[in-house]
N, CA, C and O atoms as CSV, one atom per row, in Angstrom:
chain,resi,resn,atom,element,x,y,z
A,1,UNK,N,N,-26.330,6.801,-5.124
A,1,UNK,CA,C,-25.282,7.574,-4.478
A,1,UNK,C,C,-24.143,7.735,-5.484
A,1,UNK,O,O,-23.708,6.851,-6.221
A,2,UNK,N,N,-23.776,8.858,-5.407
A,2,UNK,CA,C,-23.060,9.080,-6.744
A,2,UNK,C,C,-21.372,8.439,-6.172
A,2,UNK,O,O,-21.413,7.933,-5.050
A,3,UNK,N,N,-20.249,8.442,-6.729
A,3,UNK,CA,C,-18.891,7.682,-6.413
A,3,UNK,C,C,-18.736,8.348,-5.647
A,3,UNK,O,O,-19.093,8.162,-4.483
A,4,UNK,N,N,-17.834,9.868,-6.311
A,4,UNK,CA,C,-17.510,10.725,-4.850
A,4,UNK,C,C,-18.126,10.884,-3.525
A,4,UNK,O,O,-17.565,10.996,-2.435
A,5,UNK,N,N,-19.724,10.873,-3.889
A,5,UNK,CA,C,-20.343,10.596,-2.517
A,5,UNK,C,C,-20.283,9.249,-1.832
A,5,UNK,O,O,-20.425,9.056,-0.624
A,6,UNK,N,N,-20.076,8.437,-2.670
A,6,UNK,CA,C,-19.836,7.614,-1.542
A,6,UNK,C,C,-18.097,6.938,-1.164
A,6,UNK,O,O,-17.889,6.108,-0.279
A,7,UNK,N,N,-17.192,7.435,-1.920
A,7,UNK,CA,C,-16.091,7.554,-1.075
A,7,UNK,C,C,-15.862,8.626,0.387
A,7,UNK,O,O,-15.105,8.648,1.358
A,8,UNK,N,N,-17.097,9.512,-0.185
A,8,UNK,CA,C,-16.675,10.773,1.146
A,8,UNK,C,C,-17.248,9.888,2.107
A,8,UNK,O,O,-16.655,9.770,3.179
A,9,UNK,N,N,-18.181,9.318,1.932
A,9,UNK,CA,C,-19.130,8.656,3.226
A,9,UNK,C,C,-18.161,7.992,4.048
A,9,UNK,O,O,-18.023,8.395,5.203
A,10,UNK,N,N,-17.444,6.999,3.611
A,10,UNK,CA,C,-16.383,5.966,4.564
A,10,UNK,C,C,-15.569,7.033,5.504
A,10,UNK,O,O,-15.038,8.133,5.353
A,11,UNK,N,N,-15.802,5.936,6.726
A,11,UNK,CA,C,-15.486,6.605,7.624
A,11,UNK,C,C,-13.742,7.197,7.813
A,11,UNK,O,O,-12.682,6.573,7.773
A,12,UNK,N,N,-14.043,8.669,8.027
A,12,UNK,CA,C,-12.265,8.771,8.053
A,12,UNK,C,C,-11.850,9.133,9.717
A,12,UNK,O,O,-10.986,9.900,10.143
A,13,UNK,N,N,-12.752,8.326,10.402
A,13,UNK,CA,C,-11.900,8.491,12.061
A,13,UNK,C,C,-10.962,7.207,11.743
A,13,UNK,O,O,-9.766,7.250,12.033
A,14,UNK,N,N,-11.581,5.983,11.098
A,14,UNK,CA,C,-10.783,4.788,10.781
A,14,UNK,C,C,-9.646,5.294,9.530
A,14,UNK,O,O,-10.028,4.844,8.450
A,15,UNK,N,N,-8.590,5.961,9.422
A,15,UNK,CA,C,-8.221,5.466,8.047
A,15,UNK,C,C,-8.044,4.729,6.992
A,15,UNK,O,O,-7.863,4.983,5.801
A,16,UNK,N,N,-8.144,3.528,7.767
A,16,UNK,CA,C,-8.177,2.503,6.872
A,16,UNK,C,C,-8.787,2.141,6.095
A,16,UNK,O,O,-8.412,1.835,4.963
A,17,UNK,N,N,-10.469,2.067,6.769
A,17,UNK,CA,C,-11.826,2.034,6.073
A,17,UNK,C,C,-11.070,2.626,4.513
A,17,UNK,O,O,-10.386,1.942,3.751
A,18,UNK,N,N,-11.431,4.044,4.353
A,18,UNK,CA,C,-11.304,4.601,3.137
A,18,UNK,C,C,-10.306,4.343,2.378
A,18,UNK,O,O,-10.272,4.118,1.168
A,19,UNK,N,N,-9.081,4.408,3.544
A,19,UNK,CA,C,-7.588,3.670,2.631
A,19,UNK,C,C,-8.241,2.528,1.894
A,19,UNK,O,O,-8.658,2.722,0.752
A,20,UNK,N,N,-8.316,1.758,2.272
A,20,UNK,CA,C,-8.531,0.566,2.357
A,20,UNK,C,C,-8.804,0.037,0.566
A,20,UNK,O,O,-8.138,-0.573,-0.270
A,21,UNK,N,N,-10.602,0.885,0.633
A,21,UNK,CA,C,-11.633,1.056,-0.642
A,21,UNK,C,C,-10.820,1.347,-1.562
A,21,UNK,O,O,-10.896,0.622,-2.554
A,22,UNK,N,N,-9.650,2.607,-1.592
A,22,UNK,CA,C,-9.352,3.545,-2.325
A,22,UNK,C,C,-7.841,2.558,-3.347
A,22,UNK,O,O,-7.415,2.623,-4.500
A,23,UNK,N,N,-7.448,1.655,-1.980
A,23,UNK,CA,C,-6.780,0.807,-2.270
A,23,UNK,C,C,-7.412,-0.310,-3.408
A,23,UNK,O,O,-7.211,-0.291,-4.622
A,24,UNK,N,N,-7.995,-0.998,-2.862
A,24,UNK,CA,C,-8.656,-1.616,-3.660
A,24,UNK,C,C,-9.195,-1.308,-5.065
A,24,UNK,O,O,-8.972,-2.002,-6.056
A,25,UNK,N,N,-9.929,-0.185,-5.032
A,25,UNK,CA,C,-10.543,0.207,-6.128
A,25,UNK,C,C,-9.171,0.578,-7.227
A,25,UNK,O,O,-9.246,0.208,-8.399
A,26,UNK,N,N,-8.107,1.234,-6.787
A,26,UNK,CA,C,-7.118,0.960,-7.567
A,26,UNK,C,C,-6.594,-0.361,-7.973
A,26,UNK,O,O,-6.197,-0.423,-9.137
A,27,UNK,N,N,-6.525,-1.257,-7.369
A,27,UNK,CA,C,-5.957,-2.193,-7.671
A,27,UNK,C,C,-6.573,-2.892,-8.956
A,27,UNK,O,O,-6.004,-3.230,-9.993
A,28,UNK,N,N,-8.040,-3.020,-8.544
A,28,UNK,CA,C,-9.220,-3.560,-9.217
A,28,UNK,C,C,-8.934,-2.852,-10.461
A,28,UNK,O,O,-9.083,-3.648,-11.388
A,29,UNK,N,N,-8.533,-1.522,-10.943
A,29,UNK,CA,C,-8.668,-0.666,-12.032
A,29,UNK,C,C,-7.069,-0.501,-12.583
A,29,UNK,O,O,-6.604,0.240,-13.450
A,30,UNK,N,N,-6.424,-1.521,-11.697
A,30,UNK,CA,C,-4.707,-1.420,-12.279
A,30,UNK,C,C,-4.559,0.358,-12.264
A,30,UNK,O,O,-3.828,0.731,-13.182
A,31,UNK,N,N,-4.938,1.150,-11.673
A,31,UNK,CA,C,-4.502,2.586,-11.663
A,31,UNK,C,C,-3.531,3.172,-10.367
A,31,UNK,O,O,-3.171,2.359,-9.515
A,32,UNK,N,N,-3.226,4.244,-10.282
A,32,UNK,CA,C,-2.757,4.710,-8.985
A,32,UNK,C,C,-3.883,5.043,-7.879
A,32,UNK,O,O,-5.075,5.234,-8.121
A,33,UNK,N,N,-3.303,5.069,-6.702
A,33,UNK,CA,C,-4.413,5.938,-5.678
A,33,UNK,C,C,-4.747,7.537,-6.214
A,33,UNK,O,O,-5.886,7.971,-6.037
A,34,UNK,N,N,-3.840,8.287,-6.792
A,34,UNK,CA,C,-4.068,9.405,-6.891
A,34,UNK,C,C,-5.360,9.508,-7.645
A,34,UNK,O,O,-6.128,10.458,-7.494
A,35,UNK,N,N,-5.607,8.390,-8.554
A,35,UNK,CA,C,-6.093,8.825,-10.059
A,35,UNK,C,C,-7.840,8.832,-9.321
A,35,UNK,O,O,-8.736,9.661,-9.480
A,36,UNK,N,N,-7.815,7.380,-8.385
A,36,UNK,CA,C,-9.202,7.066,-7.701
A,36,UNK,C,C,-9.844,8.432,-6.814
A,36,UNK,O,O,-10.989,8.871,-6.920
A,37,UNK,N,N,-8.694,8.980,-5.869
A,37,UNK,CA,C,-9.310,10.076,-5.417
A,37,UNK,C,C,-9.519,11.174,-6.614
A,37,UNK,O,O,-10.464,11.959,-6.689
A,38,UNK,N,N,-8.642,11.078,-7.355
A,38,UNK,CA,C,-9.552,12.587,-8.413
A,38,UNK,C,C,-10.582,12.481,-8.975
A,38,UNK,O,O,-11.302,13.453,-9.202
A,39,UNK,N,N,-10.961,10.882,-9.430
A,39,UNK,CA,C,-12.266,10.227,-9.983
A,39,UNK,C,C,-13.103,10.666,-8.548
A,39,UNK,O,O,-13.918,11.541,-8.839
A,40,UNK,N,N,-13.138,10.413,-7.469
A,40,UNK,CA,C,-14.288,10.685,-6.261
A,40,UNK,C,C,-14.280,12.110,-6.016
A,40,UNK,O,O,-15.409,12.501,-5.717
A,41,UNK,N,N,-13.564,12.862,-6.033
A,41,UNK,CA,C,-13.559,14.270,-6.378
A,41,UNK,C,C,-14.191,15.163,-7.578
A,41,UNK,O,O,-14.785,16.241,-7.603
A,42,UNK,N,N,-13.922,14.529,-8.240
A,42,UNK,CA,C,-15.080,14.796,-9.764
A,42,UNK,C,C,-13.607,15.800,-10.817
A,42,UNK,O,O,-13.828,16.704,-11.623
A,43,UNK,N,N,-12.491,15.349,-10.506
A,43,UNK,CA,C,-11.536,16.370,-11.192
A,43,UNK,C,C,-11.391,15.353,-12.754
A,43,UNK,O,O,-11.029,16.017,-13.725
A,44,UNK,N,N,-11.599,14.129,-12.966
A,44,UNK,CA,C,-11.533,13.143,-13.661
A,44,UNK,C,C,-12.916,12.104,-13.840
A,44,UNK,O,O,-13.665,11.604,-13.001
A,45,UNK,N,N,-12.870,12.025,-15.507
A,45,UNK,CA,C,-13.999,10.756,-15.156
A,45,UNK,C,C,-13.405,9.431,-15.247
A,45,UNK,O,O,-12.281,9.679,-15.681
A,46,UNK,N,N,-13.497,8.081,-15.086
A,46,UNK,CA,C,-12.880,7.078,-15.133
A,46,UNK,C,C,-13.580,6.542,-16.617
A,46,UNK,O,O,-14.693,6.858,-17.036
A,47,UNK,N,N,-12.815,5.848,-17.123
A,47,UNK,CA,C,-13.198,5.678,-18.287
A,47,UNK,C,C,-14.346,4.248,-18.417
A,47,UNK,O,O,-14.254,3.458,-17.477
A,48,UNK,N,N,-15.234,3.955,-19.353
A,48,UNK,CA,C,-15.877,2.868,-19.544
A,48,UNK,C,C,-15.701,1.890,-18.232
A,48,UNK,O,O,-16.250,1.868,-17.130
A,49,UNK,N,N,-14.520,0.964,-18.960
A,49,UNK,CA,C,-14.526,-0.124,-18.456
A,49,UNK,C,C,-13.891,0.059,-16.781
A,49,UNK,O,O,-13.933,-0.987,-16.133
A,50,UNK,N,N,-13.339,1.246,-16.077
A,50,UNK,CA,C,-12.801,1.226,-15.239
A,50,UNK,C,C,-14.373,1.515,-14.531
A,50,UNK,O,O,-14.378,1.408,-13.304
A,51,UNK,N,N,-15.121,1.714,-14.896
A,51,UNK,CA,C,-16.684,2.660,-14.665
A,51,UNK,C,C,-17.160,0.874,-14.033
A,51,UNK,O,O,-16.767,0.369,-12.981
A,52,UNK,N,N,-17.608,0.569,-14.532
A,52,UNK,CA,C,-17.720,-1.244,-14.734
A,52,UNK,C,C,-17.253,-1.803,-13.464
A,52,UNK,O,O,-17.987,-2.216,-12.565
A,53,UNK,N,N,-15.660,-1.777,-13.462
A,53,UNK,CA,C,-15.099,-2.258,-12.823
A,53,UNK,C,C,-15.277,-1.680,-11.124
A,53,UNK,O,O,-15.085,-2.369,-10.122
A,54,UNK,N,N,-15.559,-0.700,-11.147
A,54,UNK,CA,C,-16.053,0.244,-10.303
A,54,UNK,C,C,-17.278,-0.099,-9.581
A,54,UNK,O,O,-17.211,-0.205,-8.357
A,55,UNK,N,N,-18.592,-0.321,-10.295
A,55,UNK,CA,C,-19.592,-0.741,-9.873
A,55,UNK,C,C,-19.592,-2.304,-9.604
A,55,UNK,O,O,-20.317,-2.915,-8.819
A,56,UNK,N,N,-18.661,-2.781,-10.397
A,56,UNK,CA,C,-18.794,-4.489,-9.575
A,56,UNK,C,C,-18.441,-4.543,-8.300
A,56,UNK,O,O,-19.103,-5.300,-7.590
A,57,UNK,N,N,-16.914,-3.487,-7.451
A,57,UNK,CA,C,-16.635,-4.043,-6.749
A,57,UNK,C,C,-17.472,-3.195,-5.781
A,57,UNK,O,O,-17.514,-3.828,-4.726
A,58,UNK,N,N,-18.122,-2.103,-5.669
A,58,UNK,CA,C,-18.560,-1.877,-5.395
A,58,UNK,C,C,-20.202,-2.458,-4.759
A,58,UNK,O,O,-20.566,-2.310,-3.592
A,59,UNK,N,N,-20.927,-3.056,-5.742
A,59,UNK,CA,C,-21.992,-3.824,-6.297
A,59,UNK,C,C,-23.248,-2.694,-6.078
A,59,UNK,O,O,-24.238,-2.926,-5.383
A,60,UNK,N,N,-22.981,-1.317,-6.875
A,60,UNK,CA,C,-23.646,-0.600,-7.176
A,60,UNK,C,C,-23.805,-0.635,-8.605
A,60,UNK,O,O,-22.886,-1.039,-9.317
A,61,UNK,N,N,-25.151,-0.153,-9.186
A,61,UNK,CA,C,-25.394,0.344,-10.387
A,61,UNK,C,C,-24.627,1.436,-10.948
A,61,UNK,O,O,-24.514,2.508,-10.353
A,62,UNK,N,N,-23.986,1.155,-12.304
A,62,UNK,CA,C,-22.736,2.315,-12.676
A,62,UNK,C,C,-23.718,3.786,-12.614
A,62,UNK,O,O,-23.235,4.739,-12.002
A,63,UNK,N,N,-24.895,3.915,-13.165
A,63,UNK,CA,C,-25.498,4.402,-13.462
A,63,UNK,C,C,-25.996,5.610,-12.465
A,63,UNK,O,O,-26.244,6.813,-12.547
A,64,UNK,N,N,-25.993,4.329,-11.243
A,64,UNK,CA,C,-26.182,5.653,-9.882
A,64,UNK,C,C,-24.889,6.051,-9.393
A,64,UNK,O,O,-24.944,6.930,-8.533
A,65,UNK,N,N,-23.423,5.535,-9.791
A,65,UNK,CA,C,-22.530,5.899,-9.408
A,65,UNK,C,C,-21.819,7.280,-10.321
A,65,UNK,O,O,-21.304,8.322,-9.915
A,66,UNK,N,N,-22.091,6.679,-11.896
A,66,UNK,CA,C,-21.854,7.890,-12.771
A,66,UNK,C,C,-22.655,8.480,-13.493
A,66,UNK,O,O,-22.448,8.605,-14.701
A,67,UNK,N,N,-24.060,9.107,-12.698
A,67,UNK,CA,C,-25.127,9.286,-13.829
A,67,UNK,C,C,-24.813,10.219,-14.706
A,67,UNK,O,O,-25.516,10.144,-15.714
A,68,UNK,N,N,-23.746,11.382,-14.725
A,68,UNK,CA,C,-23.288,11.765,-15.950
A,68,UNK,C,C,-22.077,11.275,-17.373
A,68,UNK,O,O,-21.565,11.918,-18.289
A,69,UNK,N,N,-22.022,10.196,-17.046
A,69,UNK,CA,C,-21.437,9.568,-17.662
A,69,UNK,C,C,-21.842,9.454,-18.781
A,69,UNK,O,O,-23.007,9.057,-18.787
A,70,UNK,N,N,-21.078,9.753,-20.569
A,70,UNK,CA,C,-21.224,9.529,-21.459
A,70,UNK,C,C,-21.037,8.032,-22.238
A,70,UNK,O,O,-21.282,7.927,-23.440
């Protein structure tokens, strides 16, 4: 499941759910919220190690999260 797809997946009747992730995943990546939704949007790629950091907390393979990733 690629990132953006699976940030769209979380449920948004809960806001929080997604808040929540979007929160986190920033935190985890020391970035802003803005930067995480443009990374799940596909307007940005996240770099290496934020890629990493991404799939740990996640505990997906980076690979299925960024398979175009250089």
């Amino acid at each position: 499941m690629l990132f953006g797809d699976y940030i769209n997946s979380l449920s948004t009747e809960k806001v929080s759910e997604k808040a929540a992730m979007i929160a986190k995943l920033a935190e985890a990546c020391c970035k802003n919220e803005s930067v995480i939704y443009n990374w799940a949007a596909g307007r940005s790629m996240p770099s290496a190690l934020d890629r990493k950091v991404i799939s740990g907390v996640l505990n997906m393979p980076e690979r299925e999260l960024f398979p175009n990733a250089k």
